[in-house]
C-alpha positions in Angstrom: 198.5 -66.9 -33.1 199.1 -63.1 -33.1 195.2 -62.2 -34.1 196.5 -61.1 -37.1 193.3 -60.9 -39.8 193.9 -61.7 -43.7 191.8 -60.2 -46.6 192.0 -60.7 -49.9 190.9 -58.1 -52.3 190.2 -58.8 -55.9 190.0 -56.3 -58.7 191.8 -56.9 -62.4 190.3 -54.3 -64.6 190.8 -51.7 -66.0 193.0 -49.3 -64.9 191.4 -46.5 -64.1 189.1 -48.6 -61.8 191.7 -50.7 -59.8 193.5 -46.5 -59.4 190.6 -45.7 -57.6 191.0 -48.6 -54.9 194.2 -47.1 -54.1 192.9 -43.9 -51.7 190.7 -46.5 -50.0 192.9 -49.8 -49.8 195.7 -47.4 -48.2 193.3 -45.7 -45.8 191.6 -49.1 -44.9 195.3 -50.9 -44.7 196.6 -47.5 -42.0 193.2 -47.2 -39.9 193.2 -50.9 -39.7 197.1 -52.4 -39.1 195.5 -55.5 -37.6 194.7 -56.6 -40.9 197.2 -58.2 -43.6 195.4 -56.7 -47.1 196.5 -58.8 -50.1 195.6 -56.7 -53.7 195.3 -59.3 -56.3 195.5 -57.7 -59.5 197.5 -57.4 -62.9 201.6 -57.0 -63.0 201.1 -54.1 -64.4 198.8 -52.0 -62.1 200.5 -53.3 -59.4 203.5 -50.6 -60.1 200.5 -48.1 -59.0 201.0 -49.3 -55.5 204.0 -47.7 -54.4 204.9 -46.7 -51.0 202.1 -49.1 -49.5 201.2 -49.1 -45.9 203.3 -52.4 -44.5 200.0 -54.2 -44.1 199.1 -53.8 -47.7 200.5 -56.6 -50.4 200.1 -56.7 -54.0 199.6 -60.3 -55.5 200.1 -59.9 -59.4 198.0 -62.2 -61.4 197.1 -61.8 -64.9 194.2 -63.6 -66.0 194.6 -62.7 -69.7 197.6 -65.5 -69.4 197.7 -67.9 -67.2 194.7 -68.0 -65.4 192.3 -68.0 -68.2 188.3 -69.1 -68.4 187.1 -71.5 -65.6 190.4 -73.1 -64.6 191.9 -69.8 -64.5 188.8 -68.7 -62.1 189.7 -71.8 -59.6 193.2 -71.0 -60.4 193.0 -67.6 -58.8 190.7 -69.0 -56.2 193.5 -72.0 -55.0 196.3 -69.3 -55.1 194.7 -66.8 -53.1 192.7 -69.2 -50.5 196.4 -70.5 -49.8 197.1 -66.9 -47.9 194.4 -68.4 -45.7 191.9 -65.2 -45.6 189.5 -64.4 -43.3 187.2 -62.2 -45.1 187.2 -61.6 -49.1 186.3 -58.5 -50.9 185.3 -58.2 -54.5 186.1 -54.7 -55.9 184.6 -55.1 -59.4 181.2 -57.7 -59.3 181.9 -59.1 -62.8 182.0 -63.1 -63.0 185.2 -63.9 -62.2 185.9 -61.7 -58.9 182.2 -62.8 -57.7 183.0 -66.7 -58.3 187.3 -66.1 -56.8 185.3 -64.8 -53.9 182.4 -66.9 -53.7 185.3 -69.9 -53.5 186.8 -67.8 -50.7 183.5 -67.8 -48.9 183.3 -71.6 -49.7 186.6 -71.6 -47.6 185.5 -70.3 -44.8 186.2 -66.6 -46.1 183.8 -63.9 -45.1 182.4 -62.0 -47.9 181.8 -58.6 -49.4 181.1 -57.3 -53.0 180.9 -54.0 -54.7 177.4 -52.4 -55.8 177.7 -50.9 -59.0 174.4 -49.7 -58.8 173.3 -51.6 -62.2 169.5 -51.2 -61.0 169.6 -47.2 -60.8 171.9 -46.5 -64.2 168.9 -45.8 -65.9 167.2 -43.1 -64.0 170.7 -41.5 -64.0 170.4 -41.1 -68.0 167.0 -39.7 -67.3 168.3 -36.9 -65.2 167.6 -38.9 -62.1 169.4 -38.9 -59.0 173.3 -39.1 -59.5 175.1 -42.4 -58.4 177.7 -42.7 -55.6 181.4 -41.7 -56.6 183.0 -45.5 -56.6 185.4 -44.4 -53.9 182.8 -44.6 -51.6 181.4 -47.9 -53.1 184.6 -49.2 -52.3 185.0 -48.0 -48.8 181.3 -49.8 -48.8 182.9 -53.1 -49.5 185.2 -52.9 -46.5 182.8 -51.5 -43.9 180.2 -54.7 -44.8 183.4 -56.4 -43.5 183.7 -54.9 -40.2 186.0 -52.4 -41.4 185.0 -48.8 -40.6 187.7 -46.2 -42.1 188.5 -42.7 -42.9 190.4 -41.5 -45.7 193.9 -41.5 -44.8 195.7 -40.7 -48.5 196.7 -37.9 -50.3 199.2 -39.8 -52.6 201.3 -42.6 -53.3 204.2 -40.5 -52.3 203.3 -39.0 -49.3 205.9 -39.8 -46.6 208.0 -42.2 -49.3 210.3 -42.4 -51.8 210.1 -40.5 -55.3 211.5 -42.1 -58.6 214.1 -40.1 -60.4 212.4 -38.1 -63.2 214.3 -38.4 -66.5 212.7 -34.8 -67.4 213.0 -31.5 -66.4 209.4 -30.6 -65.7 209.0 -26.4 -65.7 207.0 -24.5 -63.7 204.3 -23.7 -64.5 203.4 -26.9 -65.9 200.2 -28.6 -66.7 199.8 -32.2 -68.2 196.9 -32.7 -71.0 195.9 -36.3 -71.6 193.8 -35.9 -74.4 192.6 -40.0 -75.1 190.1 -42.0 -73.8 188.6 -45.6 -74.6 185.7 -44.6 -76.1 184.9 -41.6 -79.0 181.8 -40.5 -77.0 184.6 -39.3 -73.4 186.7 -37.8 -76.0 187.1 -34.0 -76.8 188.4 -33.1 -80.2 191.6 -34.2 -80.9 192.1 -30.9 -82.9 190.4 -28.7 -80.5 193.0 -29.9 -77.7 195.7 -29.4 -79.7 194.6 -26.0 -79.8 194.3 -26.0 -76.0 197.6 -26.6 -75.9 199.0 -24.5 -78.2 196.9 -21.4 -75.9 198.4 -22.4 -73.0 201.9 -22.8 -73.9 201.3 -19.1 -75.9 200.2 -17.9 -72.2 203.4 -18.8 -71.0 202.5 -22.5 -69.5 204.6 -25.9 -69.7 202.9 -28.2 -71.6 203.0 -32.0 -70.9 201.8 -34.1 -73.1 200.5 -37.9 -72.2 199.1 -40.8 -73.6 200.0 -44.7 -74.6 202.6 -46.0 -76.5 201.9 -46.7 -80.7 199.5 -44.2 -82.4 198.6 -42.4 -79.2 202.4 -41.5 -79.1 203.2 -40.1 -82.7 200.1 -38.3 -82.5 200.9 -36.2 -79.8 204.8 -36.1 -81.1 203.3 -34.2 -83.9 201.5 -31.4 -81.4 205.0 -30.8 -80.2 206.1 -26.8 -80.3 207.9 -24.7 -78.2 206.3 -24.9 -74.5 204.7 -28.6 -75.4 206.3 -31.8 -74.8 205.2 -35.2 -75.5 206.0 -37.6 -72.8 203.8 -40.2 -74.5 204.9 -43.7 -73.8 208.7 -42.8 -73.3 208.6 -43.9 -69.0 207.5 -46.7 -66.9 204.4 -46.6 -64.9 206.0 -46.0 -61.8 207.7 -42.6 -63.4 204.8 -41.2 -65.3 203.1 -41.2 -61.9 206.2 -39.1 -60.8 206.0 -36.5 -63.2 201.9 -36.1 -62.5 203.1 -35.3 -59.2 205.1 -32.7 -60.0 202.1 -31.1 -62.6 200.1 -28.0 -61.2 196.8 -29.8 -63.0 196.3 -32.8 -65.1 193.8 -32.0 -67.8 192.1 -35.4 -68.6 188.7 -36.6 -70.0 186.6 -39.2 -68.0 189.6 -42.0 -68.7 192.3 -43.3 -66.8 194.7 -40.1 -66.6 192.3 -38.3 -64.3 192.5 -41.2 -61.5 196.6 -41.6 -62.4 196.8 -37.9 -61.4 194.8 -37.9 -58.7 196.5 -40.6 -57.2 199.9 -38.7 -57.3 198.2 -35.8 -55.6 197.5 -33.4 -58.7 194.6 -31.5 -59.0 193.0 -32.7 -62.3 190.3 -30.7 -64.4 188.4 -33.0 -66.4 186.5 -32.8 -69.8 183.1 -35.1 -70.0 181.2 -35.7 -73.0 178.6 -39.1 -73.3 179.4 -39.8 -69.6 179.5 -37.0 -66.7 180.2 -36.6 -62.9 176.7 -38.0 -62.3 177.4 -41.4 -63.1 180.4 -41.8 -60.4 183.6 -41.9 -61.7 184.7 -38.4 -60.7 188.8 -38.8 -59.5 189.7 -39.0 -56.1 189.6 -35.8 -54.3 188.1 -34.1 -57.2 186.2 -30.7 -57.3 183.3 -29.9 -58.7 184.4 -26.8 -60.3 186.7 -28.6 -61.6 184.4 -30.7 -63.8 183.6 -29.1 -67.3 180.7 -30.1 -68.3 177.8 -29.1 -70.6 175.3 -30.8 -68.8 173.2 -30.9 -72.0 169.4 -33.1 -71.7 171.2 -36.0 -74.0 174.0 -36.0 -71.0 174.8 -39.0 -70.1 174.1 -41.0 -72.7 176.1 -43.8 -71.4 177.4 -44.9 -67.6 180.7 -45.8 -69.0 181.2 -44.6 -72.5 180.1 -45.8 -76.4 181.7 -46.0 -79.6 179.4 -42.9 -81.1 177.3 -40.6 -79.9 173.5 -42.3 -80.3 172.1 -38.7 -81.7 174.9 -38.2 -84.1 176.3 -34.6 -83.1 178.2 -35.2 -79.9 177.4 -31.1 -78.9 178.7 -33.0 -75.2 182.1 -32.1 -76.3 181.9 -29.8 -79.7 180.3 -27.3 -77.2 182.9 -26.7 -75.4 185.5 -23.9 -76.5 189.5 -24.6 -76.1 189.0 -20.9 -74.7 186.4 -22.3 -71.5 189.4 -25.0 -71.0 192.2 -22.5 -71.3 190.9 -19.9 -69.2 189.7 -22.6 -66.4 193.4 -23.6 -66.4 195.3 -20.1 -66.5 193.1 -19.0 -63.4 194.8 -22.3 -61.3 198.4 -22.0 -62.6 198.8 -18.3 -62.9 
């Protein structure tokens, strides 16, 4: 035996969540080499990982498909306990990564899982105390298994390789991401377009990004001189190559913020129902970089609703394109 240790880490959803395991599953994997990590995740947010630490494997698995409902759960839990772990961590405490890791412990695993602070949610909608970024939840998680570490990231491509960028990305150039999953995290689609329209009238490079389908001819039809849509046209792999080469992502409290951030671009973020408080603020984020009203109805929600509960949303129709547009001019030029 070389005293090699094995962990298997288990996260599937959603993809703004499993980005924000990058910055710590990297620094964990580099301040800890005498540990093989194994990410099981989907296909898809496994092209996230790229230039890993050696120690640090992906194991794609996409329960939607082949591991469905209870077999899928002892599925996963057969599949992973063959890598023969020594400690299992859950990185999302929802059913099935508690019971794949519960298995684990069964199989002589030892065992850690993620606090998502259900029991205090509340008194952050009352104005209490805010609750702990989920970047430092996760480092939690590892350092209940013995695995003290410091953050040792900055980006997927620091010290590696760089996809080819099919587009020539101008300086200055700022990327807007103007969707999220929920109405209540997003800001007026109208009132962004107008945001970008400023900006690329200041004499910024407009990037445009969002999903493939409705998301994409949307944003097609914002297009103008200075503003390009970029929506759906690249791999995962290569959108994450062009955030790196932004100045600022401008994102609401969705996915794009933690994409960004895990390419190593400063990203200035919009919130609405949800806020900074409820600890989904991007890796290395600052808080002047957080625009928020901070009304008494803020937050409304810890992750986001399908309408505002009052009926006005003032969250986000308080804000001015100007606020945005001047935020971002004093960064870029």
């Amino acid at each position: 035996m070389d005293g090699r240790k094995r962990l298997v880490a288990v996260r599937f959803s959603a993809l703004g969540d499993v980005a924000m395991t990058l910055p710590v599953l990297y620094s964990v994997a580099r301040c800890h080499p005498e540990v093989d990590i194994y990410m099981a995740t989907r296909p898809f947010f496994g092209k996230m990982f790229i230039n890993p630490p050696s120690n640090l494997h992906v194991v794609p698995m996409d329960p939607g498909k082949e591991y469905r409902g209870v077999r899928g759960i002892f599925r996963i839990a057969r599949e992973l306990h063959a890598l023969k772990p020594d400690m299992a961590a859950d990185l999302h405490d929802v059913m099935r990564s508690w019971s794949v890791t519960r298995l684990l412990g069964l199989g002589g695993a030892r065992t850690a899982g993620l606090d998502k602070g259900r029991f205090t949610r509340r008194d952050v909608m009352r104005g209490g105390r805010a609750q702990r970024p989920y970047i430092s939840r996760y480092f939690d998680v590892f350092r209940r298994l013995g695995l003290d570490s410091t953050i040792e990231f900055t980006s997927v491509f620091d010290g590696g390789t760089l996809p080819d960028i099919p587009v020539d990305i101008k300086a200055p150039a700022v990327g807007i991401a103007p969707f999220a999953r929920y109405a209540t995290k997003t800001y007026p689609p109208a009132a962004m377009r107008q945001v970008a329209s400023m900006l690329a009238d200041a004499g910024v490079n407009v990037y445009l990004f969002g999903g493939r389908g409705a998301e994409a001819a949307e944003l097609a039809s914002w297009e103008r001189d200075g503003v390009v849509s970029l929506a759906g046209k690249f791999d995962l792999p290569v959108e994450l190559a062009i955030m790196s080469r932004l100045a600022v992502m401008v994102s609401m409290d969705s996915a794009n913020q933690h994409l960004a951030a895990i390419a190593g671009t400063r990203v200035v973020t919009i919130w609405g129902g949800t806020t900074p408080a409820c600890g989904f603020t991007a890796f290395g984020s600052r808080r002047e970089d957080s625009i928020c009203m901070n009304l008494s109805c803020q937050p409304c929600s810890i992750a986001g609703t399908p309408e505002c509960p009052l009926g006005h949303m003032s969250c986000m129709e308080s804000i001015s394109p100007e606020v945005i547009v001047d935020k971002i001019i004093k960064i870029v030029l």
